[in-house]
RORO-612277 format. One record per atom (N, C-alpha, C, O, CB): atom name; x, y, z. Coordinates in nm, 2 decimals, padded with zeros to 4 digits. Glycine has a CB too. Example, Ala and Ser with C-alpha at 12.3 -4.5 7.8 and 13.67 -1.06 7.14 Angstrom:
  site      xx      yy      zz
     N   01.32  -00.57   00.78
    CA   01.23  -00.45   00.78
     C   01.32  -00.33   00.78
     O   01.42  -00.33   00.85
    CB   01.13  -00.45   00.90
     N   01.28  -00.22   00.71
    CA   01.37  -00.11   00.71
     C   01.29   00.00   00.79
     O   01.34   00.11   00.80
    CB   01.41  -00.06   00.57
END
This chain:
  site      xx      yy      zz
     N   01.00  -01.14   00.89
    CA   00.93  -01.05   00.81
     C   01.03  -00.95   00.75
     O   01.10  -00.88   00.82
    CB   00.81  -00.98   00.89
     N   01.03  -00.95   00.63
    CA   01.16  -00.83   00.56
     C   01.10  -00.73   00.61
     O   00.99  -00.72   00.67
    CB   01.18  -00.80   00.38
     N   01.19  -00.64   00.59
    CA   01.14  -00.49   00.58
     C   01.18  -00.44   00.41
     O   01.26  -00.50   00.33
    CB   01.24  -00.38   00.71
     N   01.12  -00.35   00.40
    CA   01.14  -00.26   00.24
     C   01.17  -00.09   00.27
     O   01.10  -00.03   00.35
    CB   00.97  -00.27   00.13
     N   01.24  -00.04   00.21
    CA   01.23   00.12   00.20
     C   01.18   00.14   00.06
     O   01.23   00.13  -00.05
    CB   01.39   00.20   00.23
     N   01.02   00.20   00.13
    CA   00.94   00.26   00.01
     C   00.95   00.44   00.01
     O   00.92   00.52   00.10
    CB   00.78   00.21   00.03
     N   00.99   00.47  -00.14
    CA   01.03   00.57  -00.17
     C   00.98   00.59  -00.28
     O   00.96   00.50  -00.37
    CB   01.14   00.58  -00.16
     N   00.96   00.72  -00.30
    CA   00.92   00.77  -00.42
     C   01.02   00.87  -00.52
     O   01.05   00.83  -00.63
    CB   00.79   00.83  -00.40
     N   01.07   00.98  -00.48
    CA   01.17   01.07  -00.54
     C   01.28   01.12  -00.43
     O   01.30   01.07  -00.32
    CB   01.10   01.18  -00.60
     N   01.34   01.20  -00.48
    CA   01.45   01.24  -00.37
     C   01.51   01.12  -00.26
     O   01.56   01.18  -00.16
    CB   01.37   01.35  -00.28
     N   01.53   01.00  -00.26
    CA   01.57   00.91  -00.18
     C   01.49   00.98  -00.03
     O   01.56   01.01   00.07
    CB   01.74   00.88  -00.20
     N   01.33   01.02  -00.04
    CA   01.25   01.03   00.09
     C   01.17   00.93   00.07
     O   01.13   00.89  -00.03
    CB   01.16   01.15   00.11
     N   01.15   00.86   00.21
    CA   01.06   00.75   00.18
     C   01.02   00.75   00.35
     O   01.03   00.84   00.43
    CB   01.13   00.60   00.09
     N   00.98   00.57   00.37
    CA   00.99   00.53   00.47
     C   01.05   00.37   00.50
     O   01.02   00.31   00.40
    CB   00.88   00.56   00.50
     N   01.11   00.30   00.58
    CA   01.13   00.16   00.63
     C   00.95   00.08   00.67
     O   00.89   00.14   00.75
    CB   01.24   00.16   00.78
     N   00.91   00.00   00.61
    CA   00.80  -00.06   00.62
     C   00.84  -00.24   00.65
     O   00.93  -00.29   00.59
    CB   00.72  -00.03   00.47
     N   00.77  -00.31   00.74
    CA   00.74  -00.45   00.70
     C   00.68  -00.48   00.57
     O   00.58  -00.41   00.53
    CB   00.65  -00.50   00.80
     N   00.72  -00.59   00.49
    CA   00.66  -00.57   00.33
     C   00.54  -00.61   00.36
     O   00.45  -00.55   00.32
    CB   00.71  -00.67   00.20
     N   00.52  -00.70   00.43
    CA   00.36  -00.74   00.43
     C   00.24  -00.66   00.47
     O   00.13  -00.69   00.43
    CB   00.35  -00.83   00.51
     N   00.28  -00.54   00.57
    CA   00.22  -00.44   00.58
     C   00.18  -00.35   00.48
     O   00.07  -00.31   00.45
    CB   00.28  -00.38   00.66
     N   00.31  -00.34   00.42
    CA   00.27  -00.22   00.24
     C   00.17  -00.30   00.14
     O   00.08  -00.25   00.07
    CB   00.46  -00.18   00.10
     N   00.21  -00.49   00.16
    CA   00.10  -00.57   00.09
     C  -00.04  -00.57   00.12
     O  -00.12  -00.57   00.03
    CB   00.12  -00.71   00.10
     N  -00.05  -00.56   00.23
    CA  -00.21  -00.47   00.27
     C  -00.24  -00.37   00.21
     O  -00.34  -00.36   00.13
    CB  -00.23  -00.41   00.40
     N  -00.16  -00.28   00.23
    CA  -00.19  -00.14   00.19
     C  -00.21  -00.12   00.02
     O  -00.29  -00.05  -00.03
    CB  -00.06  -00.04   00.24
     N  -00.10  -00.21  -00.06
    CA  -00.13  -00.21  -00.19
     C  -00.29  -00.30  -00.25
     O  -00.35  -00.28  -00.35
    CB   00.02  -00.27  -00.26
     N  -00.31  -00.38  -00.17
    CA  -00.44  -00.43  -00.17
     C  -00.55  -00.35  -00.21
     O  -00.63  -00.39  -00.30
    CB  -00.47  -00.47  -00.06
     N  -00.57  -00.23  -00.15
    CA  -00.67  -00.16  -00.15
     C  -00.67  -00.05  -00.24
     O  -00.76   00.02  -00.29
    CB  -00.68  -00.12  -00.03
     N  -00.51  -00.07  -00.26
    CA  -00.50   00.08  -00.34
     C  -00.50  -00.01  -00.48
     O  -00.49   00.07  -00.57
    CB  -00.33   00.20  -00.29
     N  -00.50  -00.12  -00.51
    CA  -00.51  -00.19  -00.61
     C  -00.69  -00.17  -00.67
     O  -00.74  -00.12  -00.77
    CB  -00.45  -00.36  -00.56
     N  -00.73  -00.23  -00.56
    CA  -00.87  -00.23  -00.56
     C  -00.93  -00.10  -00.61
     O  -01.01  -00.12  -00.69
    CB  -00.92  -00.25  -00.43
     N  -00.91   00.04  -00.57
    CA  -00.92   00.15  -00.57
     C  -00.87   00.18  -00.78
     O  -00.94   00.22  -00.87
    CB  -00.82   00.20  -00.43
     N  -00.77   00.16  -00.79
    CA  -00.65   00.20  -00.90
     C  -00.78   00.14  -01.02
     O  -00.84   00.22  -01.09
    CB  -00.44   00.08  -00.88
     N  -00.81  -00.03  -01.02
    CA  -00.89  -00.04  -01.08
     C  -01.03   00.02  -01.15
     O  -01.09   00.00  -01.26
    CB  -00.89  -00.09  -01.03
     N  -01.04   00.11  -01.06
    CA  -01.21   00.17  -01.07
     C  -01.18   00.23  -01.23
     O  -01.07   00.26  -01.27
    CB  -01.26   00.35  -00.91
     N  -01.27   00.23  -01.30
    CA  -01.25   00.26  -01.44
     C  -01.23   00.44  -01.43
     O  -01.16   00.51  -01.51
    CB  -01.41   00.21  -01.54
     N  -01.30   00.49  -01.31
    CA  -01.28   00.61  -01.32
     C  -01.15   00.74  -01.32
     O  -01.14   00.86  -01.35
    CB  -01.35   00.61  -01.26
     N  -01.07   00.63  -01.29
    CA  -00.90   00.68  -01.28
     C  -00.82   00.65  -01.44
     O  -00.81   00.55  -01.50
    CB  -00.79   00.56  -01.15
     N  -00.80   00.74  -01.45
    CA  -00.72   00.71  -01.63
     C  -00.60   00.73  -01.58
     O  -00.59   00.84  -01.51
    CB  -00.75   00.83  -01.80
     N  -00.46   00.65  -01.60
    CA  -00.35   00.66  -01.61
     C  -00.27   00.67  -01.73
     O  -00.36   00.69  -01.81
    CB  -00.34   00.58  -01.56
     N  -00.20   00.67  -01.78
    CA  -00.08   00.65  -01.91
     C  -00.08   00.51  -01.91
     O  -00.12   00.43  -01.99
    CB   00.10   00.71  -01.88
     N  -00.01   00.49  -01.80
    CA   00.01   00.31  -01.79
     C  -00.10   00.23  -01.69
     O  -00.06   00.19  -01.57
    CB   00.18   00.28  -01.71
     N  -00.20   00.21  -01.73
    CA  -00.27   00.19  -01.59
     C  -00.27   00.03  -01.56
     O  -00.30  -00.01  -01.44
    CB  -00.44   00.24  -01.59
     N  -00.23  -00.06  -01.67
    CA  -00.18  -00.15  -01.69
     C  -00.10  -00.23  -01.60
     O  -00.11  -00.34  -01.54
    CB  -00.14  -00.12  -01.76
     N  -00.03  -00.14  -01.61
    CA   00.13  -00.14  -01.54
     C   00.15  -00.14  -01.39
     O   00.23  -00.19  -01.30
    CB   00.20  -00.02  -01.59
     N   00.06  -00.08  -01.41
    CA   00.02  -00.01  -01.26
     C  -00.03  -00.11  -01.16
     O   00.02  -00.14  -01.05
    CB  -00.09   00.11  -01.27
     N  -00.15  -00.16  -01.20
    CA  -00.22  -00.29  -01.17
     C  -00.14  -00.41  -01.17
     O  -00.14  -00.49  -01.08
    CB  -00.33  -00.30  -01.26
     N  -00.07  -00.43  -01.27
    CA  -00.02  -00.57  -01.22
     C   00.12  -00.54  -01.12
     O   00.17  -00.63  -01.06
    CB   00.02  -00.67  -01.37
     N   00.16  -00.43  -01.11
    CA   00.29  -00.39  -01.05
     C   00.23  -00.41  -00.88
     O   00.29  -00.47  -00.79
    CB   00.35  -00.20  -01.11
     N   00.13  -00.37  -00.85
    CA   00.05  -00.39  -00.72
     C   00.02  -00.50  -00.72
     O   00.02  -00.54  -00.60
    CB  -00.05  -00.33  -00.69
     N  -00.03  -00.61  -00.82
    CA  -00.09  -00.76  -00.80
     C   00.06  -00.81  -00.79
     O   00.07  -00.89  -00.69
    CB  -00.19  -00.83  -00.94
     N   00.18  -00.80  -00.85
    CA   00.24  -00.88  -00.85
     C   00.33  -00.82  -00.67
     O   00.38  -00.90  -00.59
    CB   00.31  -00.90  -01.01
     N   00.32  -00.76  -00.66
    CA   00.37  -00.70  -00.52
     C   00.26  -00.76  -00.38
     O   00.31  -00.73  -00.28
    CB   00.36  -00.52  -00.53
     N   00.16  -00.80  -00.38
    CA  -00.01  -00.83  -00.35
     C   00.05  -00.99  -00.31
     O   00.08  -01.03  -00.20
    CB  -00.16  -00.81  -00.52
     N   00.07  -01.07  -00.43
    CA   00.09  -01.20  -00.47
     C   00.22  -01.25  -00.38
     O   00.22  -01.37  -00.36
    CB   00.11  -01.21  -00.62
     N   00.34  -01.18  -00.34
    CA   00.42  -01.20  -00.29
     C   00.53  -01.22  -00.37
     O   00.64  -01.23  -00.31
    CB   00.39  -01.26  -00.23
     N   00.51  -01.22  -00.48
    CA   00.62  -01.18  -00.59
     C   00.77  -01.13  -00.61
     O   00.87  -01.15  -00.69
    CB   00.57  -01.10  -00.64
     N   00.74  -01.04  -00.50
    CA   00.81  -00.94  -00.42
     C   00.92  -00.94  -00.36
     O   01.03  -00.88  -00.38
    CB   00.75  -00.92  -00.35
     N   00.88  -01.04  -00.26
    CA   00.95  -01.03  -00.17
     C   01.08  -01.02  -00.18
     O   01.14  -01.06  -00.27
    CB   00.93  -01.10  -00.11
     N   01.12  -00.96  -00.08
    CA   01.26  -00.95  -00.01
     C   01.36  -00.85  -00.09
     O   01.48  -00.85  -00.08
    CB   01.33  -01.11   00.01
     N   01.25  -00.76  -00.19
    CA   01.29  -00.69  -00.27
     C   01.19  -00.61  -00.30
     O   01.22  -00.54  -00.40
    CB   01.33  -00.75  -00.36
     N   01.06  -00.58  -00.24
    CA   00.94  -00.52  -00.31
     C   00.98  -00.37  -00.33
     O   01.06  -00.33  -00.24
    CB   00.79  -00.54  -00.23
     N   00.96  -00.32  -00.38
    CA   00.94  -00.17  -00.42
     C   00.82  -00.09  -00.51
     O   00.74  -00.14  -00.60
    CB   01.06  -00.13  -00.47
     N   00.85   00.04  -00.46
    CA   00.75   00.10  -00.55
     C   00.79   00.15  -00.70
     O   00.87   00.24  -00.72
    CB   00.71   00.22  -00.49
     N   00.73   00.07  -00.82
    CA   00.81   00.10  -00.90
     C   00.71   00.25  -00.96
     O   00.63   00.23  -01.05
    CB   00.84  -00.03  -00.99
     N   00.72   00.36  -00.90
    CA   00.58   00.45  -00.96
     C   00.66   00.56  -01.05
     O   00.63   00.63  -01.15
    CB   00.47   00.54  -00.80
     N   00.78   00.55  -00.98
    CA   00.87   00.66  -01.07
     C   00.94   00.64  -01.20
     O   01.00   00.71  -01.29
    CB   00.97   00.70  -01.00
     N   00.90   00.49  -01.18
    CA   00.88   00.42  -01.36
     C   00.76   00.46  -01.47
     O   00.76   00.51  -01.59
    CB   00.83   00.25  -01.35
     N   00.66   00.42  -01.37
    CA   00.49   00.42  -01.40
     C   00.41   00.53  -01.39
     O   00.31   00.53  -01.46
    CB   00.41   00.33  -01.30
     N   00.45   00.63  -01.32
    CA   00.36   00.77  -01.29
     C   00.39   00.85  -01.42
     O   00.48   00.92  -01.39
    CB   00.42   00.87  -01.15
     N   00.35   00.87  -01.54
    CA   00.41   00.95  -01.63
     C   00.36   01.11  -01.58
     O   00.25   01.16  -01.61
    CB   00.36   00.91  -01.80
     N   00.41   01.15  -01.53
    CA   00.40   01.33  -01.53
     C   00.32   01.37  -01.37
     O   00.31   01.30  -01.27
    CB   00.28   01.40  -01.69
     N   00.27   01.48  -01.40
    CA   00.20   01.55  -01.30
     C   00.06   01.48  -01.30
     O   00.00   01.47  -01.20
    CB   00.21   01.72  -01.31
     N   00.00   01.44  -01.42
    CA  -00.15   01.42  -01.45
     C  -00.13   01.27  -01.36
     O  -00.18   01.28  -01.25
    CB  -00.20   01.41  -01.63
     N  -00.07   01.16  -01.39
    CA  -00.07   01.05  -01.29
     C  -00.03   01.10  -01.16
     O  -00.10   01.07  -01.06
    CB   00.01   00.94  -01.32
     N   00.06   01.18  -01.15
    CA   00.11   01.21  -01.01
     C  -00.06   01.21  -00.91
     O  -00.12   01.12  -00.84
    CB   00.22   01.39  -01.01
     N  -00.10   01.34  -00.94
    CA  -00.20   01.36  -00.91
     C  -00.37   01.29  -00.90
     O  -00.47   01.30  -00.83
    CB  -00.18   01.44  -00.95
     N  -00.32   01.17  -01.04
    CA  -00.46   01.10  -00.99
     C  -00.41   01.00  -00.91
     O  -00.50   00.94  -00.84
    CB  -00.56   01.03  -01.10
     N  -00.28   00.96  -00.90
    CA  -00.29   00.88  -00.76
     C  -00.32   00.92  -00.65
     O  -00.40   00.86  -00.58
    CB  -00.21   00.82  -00.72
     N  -00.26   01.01  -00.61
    CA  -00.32   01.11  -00.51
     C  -00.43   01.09  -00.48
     O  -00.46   01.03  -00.37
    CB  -00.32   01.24  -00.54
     N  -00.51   01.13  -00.56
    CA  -00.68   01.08  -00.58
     C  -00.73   00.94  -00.52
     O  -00.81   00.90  -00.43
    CB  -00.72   01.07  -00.76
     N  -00.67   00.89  -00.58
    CA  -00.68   00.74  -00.54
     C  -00.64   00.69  -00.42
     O  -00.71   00.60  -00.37
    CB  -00.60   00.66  -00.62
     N  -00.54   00.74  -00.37
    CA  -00.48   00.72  -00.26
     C  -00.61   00.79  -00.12
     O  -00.65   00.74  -00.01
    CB  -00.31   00.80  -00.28
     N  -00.65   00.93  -00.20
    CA  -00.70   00.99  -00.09
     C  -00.85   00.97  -00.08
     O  -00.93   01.04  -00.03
    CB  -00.67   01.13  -00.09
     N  -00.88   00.82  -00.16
    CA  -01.04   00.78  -00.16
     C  -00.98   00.65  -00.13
     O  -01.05   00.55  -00.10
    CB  -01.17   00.80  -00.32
     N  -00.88   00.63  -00.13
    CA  -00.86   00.49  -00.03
     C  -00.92   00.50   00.15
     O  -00.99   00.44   00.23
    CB  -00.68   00.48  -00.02
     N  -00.84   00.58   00.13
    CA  -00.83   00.65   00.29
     C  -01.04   00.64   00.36
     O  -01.10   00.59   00.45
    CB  -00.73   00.89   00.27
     N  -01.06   00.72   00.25
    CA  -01.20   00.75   00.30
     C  -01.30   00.59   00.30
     O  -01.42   00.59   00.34
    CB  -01.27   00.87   00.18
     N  -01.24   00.47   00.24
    CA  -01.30   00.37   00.22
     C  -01.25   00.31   00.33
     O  -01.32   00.24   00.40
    CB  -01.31   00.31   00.10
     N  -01.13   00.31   00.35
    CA  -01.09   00.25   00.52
     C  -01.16   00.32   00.64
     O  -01.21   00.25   00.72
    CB  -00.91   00.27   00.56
     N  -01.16   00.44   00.65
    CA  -01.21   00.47   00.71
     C  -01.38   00.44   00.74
     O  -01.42   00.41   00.85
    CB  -01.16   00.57   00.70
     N  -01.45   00.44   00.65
    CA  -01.55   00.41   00.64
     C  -01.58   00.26   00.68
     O  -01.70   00.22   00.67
    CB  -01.57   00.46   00.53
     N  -01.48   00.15   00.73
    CA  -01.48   00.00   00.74
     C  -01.53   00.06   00.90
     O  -01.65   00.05   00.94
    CB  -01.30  -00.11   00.70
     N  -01.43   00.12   01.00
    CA  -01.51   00.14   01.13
     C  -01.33   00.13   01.16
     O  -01.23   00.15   01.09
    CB  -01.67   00.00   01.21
     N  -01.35   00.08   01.31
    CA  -01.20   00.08   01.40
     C  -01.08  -00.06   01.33
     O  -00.97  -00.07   01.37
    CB  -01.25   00.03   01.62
     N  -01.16  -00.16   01.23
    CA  -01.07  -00.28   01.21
     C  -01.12  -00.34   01.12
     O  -01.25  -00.34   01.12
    CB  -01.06  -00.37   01.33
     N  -01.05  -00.42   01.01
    CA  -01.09  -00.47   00.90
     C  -01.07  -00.63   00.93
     O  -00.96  -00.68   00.96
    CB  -01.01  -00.42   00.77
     N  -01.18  -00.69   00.93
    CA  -01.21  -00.82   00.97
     C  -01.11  -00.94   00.93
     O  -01.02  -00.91   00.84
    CB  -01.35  -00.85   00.91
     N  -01.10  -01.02   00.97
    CA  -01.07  -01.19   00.99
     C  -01.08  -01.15   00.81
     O  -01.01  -01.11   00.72
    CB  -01.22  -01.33   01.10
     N  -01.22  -01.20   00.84
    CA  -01.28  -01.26   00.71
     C  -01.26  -01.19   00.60
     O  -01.26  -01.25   00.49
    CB  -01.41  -01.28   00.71
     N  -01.24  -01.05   00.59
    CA  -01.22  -00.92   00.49
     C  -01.05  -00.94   00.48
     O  -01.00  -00.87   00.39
    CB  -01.28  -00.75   00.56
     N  -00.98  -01.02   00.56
    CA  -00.82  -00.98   00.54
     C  -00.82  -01.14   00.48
     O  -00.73  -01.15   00.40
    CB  -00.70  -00.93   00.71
     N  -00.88  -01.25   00.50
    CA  -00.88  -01.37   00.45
     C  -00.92  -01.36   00.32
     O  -00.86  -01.44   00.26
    CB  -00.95  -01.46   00.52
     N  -01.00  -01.28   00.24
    CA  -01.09  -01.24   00.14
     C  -00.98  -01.18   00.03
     O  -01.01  -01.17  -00.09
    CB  -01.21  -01.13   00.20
     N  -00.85  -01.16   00.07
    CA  -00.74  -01.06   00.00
     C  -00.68  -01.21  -00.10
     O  -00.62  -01.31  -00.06
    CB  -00.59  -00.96   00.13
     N  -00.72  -01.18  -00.24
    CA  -00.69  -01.27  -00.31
     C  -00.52  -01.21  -00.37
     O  -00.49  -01.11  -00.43
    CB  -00.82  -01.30  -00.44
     N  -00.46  -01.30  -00.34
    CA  -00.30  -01.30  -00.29
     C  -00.29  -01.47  -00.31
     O  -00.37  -01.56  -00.29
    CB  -00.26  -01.22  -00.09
     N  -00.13  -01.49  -00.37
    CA  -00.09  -01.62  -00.37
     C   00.04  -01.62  -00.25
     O   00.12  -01.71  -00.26
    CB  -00.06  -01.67  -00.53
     N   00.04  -01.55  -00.19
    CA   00.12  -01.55  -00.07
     C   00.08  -01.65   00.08
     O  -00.01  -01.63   00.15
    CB   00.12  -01.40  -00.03
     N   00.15  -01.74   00.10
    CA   00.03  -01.86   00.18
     C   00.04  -01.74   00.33
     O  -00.05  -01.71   00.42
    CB   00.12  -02.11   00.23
     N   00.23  -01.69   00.31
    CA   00.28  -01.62   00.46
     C   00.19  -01.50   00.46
     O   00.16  -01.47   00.58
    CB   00.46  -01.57   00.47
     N   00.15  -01.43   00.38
    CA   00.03  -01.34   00.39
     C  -00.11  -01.37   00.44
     O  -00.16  -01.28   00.51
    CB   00.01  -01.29   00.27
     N  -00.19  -01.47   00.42
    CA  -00.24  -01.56   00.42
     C  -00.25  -01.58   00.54
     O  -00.35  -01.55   00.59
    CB  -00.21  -01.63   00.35
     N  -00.17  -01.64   00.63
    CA  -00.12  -01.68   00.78
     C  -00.14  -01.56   00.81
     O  -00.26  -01.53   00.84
    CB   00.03  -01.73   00.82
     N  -00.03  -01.48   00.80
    CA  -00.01  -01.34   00.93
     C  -00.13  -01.30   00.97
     O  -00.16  -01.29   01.09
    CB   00.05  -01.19   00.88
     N  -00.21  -01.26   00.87
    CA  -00.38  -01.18   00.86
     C  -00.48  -01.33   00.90
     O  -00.57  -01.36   00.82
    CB  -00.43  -01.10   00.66
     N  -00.46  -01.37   00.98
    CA  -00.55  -01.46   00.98
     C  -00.63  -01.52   01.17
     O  -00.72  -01.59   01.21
    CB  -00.46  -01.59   00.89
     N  -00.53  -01.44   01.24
    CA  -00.56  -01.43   01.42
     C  -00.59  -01.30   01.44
     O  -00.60  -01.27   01.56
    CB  -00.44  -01.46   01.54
     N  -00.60  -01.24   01.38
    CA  -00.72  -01.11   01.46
     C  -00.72  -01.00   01.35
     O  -00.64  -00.98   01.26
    CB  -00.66  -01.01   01.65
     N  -00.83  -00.94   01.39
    CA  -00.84  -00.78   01.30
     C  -00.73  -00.70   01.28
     O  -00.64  -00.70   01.36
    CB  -00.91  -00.68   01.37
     N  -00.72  -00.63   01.16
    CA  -00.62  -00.55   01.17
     C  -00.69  -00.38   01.17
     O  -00.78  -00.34   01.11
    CB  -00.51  -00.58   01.06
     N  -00.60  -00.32   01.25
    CA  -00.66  -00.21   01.27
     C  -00.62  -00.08   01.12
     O  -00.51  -00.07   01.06
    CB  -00.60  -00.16   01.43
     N  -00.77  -00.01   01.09
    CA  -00.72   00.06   00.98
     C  -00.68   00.19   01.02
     O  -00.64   00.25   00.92
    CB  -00.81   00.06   00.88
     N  -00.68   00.27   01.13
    CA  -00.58   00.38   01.16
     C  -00.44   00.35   01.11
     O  -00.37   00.43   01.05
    CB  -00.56   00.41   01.30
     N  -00.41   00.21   01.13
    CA  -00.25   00.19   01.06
     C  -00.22   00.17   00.91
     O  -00.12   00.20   00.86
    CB  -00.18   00.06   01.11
     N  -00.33   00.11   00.85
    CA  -00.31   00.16   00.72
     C  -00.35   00.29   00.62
     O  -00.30   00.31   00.52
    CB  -00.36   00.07   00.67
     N  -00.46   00.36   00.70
    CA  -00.44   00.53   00.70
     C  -00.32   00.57   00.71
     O  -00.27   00.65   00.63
    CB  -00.51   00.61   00.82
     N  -00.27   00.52   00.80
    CA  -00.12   00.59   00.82
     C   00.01   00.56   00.69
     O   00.07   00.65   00.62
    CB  -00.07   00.51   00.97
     N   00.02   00.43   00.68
    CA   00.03   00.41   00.55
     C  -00.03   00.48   00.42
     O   00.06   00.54   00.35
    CB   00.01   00.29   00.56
     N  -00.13   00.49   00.39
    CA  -00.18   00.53   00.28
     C  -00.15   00.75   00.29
     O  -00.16   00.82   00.19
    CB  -00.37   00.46   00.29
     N  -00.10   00.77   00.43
    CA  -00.13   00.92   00.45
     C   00.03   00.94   00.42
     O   00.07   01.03   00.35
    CB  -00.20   00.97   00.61
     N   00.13   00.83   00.48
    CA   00.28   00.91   00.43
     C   00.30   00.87   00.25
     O   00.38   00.94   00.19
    CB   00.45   00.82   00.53
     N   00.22   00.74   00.18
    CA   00.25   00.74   00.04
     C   00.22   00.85   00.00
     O   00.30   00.89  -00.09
    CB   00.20   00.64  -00.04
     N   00.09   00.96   00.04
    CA   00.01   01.10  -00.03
     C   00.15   01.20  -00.04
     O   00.18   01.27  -00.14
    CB  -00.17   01.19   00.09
     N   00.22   01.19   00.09
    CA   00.30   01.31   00.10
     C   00.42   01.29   00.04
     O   00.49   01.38   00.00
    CB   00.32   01.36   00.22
     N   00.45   01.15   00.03
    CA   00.56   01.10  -00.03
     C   00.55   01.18  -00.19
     O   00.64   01.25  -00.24
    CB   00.55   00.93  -00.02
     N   00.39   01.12  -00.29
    CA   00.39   01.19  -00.38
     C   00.36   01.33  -00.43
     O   00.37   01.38  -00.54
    CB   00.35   01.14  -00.42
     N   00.30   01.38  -00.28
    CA   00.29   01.56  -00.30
     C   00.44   01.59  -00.28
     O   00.48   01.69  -00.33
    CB   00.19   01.66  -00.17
     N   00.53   01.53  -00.22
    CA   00.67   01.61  -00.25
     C   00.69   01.67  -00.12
     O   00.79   01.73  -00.10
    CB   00.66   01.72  -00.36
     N   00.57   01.64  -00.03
    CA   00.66   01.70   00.12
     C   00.66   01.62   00.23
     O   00.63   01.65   00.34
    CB   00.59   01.84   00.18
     N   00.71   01.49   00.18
    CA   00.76   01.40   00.29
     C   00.92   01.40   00.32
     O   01.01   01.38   00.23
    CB   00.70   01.26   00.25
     N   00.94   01.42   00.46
    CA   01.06   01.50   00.48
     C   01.18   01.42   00.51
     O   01.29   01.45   00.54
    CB   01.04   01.60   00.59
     N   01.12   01.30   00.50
    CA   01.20   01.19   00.63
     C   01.27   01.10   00.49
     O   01.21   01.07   00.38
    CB   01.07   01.07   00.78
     N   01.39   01.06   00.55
    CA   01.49   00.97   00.45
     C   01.53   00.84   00.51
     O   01.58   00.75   00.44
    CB   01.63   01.04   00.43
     N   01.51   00.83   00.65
    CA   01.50   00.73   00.70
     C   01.43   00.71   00.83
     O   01.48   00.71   00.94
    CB   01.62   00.69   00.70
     N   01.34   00.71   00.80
    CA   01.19   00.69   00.91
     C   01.16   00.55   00.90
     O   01.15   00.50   00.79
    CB   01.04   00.79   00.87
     N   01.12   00.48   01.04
    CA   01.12   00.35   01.05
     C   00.94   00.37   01.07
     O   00.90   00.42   01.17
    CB   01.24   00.29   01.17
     N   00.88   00.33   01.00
    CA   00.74   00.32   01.03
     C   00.69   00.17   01.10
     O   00.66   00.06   01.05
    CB   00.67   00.34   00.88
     N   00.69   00.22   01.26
    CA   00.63   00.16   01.31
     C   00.47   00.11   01.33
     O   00.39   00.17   01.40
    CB   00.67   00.19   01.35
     N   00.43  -00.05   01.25
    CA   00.25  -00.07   01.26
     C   00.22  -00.12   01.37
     O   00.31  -00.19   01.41
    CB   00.18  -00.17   01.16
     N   00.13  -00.13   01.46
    CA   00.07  -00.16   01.56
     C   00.00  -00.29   01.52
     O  -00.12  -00.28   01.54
    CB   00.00  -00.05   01.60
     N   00.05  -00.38   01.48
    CA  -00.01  -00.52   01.50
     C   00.13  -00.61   01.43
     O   00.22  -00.58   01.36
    CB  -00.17  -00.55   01.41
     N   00.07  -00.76   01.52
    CA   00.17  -00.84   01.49
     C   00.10  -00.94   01.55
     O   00.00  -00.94   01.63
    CB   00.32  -00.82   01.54
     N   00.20  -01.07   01.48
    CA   00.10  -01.21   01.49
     C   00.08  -01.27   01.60
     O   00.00  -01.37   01.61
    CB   00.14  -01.31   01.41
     N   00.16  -01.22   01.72
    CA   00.13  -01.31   01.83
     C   00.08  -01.21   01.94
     O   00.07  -01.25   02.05
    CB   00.26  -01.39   01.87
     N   00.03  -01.09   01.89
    CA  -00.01  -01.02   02.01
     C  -00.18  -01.06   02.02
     O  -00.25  -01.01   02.11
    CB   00.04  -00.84   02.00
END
């Protein structure tokens, strides 16, 4: 499983498994969609997460947002987005199903596999979704933080 260092400005970020952040951009894809978010590029935005989703990616994925975010007005509605992500995971209960992680339309077969022997728990993608918020509020402090997730395929 690669790892990625996802970063947004200042070379602050975190070390991630990609397939983990491919979860996480799932939702926030899903979310980004809602008509009610206006971006500059919202376009861009969307397929930059599908094609990261799809596996497209790999072994290279990043965030391209400091391409895509034009200004403070996107800055902040992702934020938004990010922080009604959170409230819809949370709202799933302690674990997002078999069938709800089989349901992630992705052309990745190895994504596909991984998510396919047990629940995954959504405190860990809270967690995810909580260092991207601070990453783009600007007060994520860490330059090389290894973000450890609490699942894996053979446990």
């Amino acid at each position: 499983m690669a790892t990625t260092f996802i970063k947004y400005k200042d070379n602050k970020g975190f070390y991630i498994s990609e397939i983990f952040i491919q979860l996480a951009m799932h939702y926030i894809n899903s979310e980004v969609k809602k008509i009610l978010y206006s971006f500059s590029e919202k376009q861009e935005i969307v397929e930059d997460l599908q094609d990261n989703i799809n596996g497209e990616c790999n072994g290279y994925l990043v965030l391209y947002w400091k391409y895509i975010l034009n200004g403070i007005s996107d800055e902040q509605t992702m934020i938004k987005v990010l922080q009604n992500v959170n409230i819809t995971l949370q709202q799933k209960g302690t674990s997002i199903s078999i069938a709800e992680l089989n349901a992630v339309e992705t052309d990745d077969s190895d994504f596909k596999r991984f998510f396919s022997r047990k629940p995954f728990p959504t405190a860990e993608l809270v967690k995810i979704i909580d260092a991207l918020i601070l990453i783009l509020q600007g007060t994520w402090d860490f330059d090389n933080y290894d973000m450890k997730i609490d699942y894996g395929y053979y446990d």
